[in-house]
C-alpha positions as CSV (number, residue, x, y, z in Angstrom):
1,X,-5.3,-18.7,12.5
2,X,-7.3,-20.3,9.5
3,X,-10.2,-19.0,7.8
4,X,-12.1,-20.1,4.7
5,X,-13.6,-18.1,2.1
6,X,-16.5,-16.0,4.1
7,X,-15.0,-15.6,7.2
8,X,-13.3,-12.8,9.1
9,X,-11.7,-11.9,11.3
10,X,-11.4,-8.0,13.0
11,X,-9.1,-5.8,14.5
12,X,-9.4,-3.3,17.1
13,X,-12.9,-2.1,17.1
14,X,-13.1,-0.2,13.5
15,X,-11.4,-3.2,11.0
16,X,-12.5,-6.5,9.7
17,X,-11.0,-8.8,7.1
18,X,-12.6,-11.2,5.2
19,X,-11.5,-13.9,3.4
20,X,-13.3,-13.1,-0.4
21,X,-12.0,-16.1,-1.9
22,X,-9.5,-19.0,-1.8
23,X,-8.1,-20.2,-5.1
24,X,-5.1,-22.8,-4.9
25,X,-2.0,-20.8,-3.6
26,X,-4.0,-16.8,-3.7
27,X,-6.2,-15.1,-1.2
28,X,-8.6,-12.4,-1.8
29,X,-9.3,-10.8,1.1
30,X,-11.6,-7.7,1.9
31,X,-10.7,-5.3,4.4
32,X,-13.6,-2.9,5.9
33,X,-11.5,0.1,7.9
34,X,-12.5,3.5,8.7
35,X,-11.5,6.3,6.0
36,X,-8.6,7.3,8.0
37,X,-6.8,4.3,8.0
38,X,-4.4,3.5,5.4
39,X,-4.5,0.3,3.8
40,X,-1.5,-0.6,1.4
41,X,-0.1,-3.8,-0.1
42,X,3.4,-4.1,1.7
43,X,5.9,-4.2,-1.7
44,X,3.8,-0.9,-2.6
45,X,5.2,0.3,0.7
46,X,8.5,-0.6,0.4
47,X,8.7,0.7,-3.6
48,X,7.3,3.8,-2.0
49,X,9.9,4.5,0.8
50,X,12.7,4.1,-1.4
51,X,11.3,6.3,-4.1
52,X,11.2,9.1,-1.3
53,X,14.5,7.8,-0.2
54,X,16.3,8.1,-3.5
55,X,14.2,12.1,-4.3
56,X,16.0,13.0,-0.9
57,X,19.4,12.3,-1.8
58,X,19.2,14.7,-5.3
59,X,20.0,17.9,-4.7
60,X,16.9,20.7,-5.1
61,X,18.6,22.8,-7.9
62,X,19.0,19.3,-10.0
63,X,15.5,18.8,-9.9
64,X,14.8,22.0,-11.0
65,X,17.2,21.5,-13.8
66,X,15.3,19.2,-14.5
67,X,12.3,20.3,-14.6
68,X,12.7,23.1,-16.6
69,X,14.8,21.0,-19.1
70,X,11.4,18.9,-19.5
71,X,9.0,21.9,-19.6
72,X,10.5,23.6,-22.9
């Protein structure tokens, strides 16, 4: 599907994106969604899920080590 700056397209009943503005090889697109949808660039997501990944694998009593080691 192409658009060009101005256009949009929408999703479902509750989501549009627009195309904001088209600038050689970047995008800027706005996205209209209702509050309880939640809208994330995809690296963040990833960065995200293996930050919670690697806090999962340290054991509780380390991290309150930790913790207490950084609060004196």
């Amino acid at each position: 599907m192409r658009r060009r700056a101005g256009e949009s397209i929408t999703i479902g009943e509750g989501i549009e994106i627009e195309v904001l503005e088209v600038s050689g090889t970047r995008v800027k697109l706005g996205i209209v969604a209702p509050d309880s949808v939640v809208i994330m660039r995809k690296e963040t997501r990833i960065t995200r899920d293996e930050n919670l990944s690697a806090a999962r694998s340290v054991e509780p009593r380390l991290i309150s080590s930790l913790l207490r080691k950084l609060s004196r």
